[in-house]
N, CA, C and O atoms as a Maestro MAE file, in Angstrom:
{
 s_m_m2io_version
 :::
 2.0.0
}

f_m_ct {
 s_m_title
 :::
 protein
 m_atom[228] {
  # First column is atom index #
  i_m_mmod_type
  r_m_x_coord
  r_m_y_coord
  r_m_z_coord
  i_m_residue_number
  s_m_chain_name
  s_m_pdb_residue_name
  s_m_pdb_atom_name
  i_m_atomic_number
  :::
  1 25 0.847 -1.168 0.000 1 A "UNK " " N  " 7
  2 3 0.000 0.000 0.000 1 A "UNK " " CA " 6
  3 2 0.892 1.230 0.000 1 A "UNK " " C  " 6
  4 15 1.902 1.269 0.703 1 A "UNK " " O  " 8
  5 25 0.509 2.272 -0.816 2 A "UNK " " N  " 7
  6 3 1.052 3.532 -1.058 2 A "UNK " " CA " 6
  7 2 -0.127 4.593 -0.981 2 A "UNK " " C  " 6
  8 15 -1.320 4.426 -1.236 2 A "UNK " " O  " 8
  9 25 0.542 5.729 -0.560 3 A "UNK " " N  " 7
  10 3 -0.248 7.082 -0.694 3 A "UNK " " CA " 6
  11 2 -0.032 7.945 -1.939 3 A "UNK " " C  " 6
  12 15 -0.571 8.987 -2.312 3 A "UNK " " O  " 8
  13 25 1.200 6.958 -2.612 4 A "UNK " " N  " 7
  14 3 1.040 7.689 -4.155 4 A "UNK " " CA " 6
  15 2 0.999 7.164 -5.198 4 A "UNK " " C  " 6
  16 15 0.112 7.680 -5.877 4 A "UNK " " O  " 8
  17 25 1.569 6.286 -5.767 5 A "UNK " " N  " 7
  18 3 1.734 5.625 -7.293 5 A "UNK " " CA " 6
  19 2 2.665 4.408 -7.229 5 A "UNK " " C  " 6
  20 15 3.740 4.196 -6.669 5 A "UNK " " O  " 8
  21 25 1.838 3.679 -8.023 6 A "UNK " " N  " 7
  22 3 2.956 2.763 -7.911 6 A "UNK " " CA " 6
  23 2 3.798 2.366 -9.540 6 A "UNK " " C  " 6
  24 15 3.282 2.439 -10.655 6 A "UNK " " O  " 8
  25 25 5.316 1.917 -9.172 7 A "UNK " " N  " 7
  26 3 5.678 1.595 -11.018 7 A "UNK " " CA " 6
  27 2 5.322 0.882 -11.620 7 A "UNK " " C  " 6
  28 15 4.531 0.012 -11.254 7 A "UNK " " O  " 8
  29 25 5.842 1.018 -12.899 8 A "UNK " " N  " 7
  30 3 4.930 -0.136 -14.151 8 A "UNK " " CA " 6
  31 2 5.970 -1.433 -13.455 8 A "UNK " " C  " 6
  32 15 5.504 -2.431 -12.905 8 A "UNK " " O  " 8
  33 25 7.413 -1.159 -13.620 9 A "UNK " " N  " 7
  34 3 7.683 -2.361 -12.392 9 A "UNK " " CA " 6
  35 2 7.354 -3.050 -11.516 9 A "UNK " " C  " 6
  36 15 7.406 -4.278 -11.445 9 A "UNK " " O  " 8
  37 25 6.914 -2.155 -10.633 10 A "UNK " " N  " 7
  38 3 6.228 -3.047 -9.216 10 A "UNK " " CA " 6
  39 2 4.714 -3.408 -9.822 10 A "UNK " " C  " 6
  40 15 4.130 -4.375 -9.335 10 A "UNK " " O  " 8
  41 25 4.180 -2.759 -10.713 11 A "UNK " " N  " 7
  42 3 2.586 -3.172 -11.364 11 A "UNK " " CA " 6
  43 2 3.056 -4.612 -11.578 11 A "UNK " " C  " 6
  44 15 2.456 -5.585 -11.121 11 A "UNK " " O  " 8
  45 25 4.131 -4.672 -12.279 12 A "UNK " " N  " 7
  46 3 4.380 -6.173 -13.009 12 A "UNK " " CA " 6
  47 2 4.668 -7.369 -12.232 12 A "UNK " " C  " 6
  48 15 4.191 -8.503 -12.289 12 A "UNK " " O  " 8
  49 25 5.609 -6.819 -11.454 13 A "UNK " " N  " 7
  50 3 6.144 -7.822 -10.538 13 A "UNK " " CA " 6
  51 2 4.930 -8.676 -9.631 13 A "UNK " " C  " 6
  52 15 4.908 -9.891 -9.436 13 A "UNK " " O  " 8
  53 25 3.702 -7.415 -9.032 14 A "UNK " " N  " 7
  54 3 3.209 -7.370 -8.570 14 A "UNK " " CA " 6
  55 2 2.022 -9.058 -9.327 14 A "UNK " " C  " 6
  56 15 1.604 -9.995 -8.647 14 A "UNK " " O  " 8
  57 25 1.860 -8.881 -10.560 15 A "UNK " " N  " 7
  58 3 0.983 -9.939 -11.204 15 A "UNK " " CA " 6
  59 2 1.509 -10.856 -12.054 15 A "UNK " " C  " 6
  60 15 0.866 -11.588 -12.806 15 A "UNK " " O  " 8
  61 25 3.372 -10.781 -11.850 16 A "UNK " " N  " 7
  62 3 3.830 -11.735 -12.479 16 A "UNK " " CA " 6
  63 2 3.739 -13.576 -12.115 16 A "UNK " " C  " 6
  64 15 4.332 -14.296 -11.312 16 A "UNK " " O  " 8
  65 25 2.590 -13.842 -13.257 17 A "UNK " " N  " 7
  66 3 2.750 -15.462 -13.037 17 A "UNK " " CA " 6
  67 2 3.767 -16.458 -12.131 17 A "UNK " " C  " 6
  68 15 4.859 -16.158 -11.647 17 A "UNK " " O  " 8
  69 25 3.319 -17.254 -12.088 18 A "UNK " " N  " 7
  70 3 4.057 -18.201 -11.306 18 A "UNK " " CA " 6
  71 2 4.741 -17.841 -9.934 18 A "UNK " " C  " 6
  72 15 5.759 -18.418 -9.552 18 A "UNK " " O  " 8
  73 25 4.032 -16.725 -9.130 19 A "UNK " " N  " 7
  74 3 4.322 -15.835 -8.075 19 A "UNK " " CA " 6
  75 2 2.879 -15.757 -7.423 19 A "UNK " " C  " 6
  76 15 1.721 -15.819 -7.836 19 A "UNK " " O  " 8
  77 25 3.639 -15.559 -5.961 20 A "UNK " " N  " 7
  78 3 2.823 -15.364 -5.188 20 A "UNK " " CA " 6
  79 2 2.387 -13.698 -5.527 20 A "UNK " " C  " 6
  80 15 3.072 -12.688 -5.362 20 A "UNK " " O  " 8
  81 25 0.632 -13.866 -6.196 21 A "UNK " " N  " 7
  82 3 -0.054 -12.678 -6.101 21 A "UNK " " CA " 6
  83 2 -0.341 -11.925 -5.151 21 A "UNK " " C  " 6
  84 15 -0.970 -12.414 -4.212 21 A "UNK " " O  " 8
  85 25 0.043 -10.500 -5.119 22 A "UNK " " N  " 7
  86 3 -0.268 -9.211 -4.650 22 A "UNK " " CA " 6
  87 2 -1.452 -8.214 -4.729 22 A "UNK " " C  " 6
  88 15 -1.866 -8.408 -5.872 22 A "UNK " " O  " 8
  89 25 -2.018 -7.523 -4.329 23 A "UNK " " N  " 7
  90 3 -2.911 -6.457 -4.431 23 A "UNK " " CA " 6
  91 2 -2.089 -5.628 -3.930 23 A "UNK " " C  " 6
  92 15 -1.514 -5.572 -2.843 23 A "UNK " " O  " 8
  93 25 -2.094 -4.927 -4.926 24 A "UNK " " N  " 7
  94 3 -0.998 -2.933 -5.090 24 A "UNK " " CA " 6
  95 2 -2.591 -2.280 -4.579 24 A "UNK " " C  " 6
  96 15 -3.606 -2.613 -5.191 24 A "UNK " " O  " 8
  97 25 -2.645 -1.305 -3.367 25 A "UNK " " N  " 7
  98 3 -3.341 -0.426 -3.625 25 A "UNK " " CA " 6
  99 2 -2.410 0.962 -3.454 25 A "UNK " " C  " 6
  100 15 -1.363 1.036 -2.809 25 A "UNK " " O  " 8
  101 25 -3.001 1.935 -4.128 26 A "UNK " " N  " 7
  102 3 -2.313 2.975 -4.393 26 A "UNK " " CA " 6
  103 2 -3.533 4.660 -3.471 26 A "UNK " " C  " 6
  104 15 -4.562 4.608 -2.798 26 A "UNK " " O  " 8
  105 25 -2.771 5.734 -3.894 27 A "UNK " " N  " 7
  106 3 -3.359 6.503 -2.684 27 A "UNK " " CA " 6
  107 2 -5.136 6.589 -3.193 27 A "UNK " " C  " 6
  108 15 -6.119 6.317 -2.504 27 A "UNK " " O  " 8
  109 25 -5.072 7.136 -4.850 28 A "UNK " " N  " 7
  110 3 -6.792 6.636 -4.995 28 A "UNK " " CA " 6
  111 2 -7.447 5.566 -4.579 28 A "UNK " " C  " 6
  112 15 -8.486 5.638 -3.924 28 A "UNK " " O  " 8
  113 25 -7.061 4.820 -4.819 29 A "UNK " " N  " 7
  114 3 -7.719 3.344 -4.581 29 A "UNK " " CA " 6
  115 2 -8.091 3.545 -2.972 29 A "UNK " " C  " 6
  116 15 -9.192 3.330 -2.463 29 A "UNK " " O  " 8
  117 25 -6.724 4.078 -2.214 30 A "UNK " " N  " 7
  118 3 -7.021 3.918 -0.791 30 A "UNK " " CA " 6
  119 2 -7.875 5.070 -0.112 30 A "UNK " " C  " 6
  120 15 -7.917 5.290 1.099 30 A "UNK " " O  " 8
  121 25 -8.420 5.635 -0.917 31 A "UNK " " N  " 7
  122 3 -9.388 6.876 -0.301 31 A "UNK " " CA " 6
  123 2 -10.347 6.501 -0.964 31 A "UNK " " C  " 6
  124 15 -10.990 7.544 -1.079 31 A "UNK " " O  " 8
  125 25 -10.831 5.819 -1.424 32 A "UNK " " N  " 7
  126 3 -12.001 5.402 -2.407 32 A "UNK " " CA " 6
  127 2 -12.476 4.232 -1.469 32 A "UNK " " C  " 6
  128 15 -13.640 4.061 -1.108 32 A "UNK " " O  " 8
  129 25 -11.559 3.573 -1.182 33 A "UNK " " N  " 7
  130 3 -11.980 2.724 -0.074 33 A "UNK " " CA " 6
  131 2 -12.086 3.268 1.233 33 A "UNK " " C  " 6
  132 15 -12.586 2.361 1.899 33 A "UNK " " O  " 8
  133 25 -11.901 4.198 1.928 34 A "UNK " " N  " 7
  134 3 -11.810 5.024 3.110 34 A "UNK " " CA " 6
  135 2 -13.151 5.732 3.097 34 A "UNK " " C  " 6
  136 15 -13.697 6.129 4.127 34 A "UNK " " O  " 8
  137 25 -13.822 5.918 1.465 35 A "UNK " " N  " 7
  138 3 -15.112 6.598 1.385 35 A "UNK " " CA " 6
  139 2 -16.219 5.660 1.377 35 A "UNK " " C  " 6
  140 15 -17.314 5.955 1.856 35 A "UNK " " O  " 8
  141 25 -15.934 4.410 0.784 36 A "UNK " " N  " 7
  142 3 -17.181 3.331 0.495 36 A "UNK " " CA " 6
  143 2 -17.053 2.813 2.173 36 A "UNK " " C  " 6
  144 15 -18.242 2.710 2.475 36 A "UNK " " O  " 8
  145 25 -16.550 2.577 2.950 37 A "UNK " " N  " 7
  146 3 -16.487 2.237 4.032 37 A "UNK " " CA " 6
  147 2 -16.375 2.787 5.272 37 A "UNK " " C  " 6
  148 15 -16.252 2.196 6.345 37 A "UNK " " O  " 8
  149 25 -16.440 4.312 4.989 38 A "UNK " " N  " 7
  150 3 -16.549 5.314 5.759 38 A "UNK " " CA " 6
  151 2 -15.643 5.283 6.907 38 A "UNK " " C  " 6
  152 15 -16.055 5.521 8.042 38 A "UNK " " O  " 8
  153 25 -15.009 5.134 6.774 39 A "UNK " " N  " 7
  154 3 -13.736 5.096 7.560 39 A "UNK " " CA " 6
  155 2 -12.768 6.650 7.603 39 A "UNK " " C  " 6
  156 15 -12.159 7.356 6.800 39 A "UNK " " O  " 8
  157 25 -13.035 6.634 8.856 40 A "UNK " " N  " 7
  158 3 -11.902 8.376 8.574 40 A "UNK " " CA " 6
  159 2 -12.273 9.227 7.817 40 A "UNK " " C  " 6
  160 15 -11.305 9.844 7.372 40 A "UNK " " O  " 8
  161 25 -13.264 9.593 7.421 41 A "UNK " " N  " 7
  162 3 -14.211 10.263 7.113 41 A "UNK " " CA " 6
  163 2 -15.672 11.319 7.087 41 A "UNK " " C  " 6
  164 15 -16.857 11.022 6.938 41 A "UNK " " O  " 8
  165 25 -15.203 12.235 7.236 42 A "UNK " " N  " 7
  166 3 -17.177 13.019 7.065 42 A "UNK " " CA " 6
  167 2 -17.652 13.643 5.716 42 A "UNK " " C  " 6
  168 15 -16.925 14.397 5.069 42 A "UNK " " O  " 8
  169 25 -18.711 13.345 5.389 43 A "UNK " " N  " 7
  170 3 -18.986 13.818 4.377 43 A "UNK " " CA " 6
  171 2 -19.296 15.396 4.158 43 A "UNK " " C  " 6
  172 15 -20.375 15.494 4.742 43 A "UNK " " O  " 8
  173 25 -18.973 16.749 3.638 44 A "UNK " " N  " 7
  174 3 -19.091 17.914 3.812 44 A "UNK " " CA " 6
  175 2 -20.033 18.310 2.297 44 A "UNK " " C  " 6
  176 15 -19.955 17.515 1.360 44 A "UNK " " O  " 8
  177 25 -20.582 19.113 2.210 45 A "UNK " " N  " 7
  178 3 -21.223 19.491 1.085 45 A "UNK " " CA " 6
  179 2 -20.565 21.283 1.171 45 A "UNK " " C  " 6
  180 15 -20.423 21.961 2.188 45 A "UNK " " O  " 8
  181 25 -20.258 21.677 -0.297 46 A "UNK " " N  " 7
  182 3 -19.557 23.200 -0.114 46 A "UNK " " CA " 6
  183 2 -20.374 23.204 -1.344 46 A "UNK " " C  " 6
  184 15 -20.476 22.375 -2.249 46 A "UNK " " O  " 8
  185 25 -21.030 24.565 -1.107 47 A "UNK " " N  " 7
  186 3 -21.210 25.453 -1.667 47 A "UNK " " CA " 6
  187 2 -20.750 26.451 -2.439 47 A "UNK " " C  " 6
  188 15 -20.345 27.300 -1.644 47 A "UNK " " O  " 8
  189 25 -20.482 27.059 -4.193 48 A "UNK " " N  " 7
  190 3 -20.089 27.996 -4.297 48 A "UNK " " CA " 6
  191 2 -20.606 29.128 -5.082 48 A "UNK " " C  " 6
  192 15 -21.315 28.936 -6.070 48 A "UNK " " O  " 8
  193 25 -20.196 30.579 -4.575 49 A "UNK " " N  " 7
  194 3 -21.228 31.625 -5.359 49 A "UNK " " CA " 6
  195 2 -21.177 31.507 -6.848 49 A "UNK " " C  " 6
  196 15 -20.073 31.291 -7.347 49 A "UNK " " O  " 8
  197 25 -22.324 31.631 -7.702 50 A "UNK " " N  " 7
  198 3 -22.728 31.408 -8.902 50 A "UNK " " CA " 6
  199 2 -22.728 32.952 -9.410 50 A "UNK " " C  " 6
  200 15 -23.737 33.644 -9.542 50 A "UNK " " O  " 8
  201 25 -21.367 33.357 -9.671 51 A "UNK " " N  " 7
  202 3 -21.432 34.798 -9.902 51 A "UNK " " CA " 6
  203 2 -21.711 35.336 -10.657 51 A "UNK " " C  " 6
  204 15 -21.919 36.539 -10.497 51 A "UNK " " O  " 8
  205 25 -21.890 34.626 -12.092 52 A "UNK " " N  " 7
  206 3 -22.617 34.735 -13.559 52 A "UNK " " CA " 6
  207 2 -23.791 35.454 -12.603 52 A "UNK " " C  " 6
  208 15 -23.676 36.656 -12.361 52 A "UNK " " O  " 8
  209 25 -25.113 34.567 -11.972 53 A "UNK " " N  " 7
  210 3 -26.245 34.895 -11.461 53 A "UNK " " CA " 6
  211 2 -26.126 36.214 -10.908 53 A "UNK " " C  " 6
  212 15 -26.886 37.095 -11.310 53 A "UNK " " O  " 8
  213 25 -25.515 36.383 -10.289 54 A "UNK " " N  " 7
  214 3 -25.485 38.105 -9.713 54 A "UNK " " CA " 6
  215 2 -25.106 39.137 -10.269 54 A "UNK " " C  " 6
  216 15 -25.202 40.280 -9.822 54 A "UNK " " O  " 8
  217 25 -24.434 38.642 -11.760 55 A "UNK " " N  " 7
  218 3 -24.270 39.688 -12.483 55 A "UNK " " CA " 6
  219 2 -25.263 39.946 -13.265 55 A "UNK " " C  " 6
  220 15 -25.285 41.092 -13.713 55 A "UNK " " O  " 8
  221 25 -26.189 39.163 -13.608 56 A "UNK " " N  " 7
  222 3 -27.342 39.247 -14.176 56 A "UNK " " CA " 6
  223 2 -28.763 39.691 -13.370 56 A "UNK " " C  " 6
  224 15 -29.913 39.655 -13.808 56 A "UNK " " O  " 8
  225 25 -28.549 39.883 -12.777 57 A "UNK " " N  " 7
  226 3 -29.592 40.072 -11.822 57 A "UNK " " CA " 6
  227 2 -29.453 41.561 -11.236 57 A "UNK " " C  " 6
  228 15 -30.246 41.966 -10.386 57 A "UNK " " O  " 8
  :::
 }
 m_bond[227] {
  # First column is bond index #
  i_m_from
  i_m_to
  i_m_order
  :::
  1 1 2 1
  2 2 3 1
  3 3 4 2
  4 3 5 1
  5 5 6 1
  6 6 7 1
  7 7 8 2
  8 7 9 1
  9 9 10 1
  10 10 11 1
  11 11 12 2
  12 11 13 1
  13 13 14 1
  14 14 15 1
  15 15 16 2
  16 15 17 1
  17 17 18 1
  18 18 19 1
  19 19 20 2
  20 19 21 1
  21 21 22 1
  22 22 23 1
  23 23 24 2
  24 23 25 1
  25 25 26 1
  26 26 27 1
  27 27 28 2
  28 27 29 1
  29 29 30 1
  30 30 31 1
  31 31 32 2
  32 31 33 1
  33 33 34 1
  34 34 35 1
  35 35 36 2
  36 35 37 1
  37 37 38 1
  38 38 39 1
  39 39 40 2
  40 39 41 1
  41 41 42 1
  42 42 43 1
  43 43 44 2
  44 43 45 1
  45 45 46 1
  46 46 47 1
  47 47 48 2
  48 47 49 1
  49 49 50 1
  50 50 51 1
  51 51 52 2
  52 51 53 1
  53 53 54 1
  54 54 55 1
  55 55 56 2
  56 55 57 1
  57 57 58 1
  58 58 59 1
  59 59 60 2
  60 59 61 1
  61 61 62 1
  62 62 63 1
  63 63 64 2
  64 63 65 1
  65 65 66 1
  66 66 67 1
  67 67 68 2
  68 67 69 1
  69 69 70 1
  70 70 71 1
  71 71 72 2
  72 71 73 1
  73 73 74 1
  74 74 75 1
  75 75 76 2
  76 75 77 1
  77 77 78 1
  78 78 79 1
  79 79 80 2
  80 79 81 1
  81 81 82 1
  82 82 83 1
  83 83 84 2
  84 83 85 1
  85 85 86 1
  86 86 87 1
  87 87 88 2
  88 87 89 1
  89 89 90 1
  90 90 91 1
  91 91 92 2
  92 91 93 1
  93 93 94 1
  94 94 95 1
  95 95 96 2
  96 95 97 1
  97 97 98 1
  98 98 99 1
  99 99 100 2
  100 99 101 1
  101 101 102 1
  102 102 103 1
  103 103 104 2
  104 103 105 1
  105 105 106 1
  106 106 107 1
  107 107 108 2
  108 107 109 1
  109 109 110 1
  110 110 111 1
  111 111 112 2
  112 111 113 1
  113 113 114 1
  114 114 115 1
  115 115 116 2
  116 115 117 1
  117 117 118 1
  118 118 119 1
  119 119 120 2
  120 119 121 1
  121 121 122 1
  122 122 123 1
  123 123 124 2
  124 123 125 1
  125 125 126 1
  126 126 127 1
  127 127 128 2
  128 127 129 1
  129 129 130 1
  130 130 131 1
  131 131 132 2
  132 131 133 1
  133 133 134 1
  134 134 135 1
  135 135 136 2
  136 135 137 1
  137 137 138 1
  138 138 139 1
  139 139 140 2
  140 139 141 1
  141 141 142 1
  142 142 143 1
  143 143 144 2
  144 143 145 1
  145 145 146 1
  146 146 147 1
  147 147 148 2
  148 147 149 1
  149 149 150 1
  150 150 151 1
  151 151 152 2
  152 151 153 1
  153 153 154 1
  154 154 155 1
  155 155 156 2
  156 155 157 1
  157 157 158 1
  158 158 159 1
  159 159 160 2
  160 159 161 1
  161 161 162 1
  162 162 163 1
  163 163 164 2
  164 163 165 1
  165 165 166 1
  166 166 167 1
  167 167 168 2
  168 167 169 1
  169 169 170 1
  170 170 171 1
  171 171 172 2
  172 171 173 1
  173 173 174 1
  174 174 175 1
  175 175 176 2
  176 175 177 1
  177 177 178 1
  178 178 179 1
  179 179 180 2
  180 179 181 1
  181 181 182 1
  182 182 183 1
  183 183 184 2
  184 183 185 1
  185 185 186 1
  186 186 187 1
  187 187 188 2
  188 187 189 1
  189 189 190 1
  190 190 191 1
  191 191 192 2
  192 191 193 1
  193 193 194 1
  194 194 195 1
  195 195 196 2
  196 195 197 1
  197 197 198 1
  198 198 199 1
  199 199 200 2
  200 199 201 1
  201 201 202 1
  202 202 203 1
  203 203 204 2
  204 203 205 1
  205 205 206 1
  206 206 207 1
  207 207 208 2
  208 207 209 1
  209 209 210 1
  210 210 211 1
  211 211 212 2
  212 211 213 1
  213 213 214 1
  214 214 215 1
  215 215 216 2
  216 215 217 1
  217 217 218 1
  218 218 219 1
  219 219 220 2
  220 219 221 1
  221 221 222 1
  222 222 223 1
  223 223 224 2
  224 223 225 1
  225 225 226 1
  226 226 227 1
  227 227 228 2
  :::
 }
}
């Protein structure tokens, strides 16, 4: 597990046959899972001014 990227190297190594298989998760993967499982998490809703609208108005 990483918080950033992983190489096309370690991608490979990672699913090379005749090896004991790995799961690479990387920092998306690991906040995507932190969100479906709500873990360490709050959900916030933001708002922002629609300033087109106020210039028209």
């Amino acid at each position: 597990m990483t918080t950033g990227s992983f190489t096309k190297a370690a991608r490979e190594e990672a699913s090379n046959a005749g090896k004991q298989q790995i799961d690479l998760i990387d920092g998306e993967e690991f906040i995507s899972k932190l969100i479906e499982y709500g873990l360490g998490v709050k959900e916030r809703t933001i708002y922002e001014v629609d300033k087109d609208f106020f210039e028209r108005v």
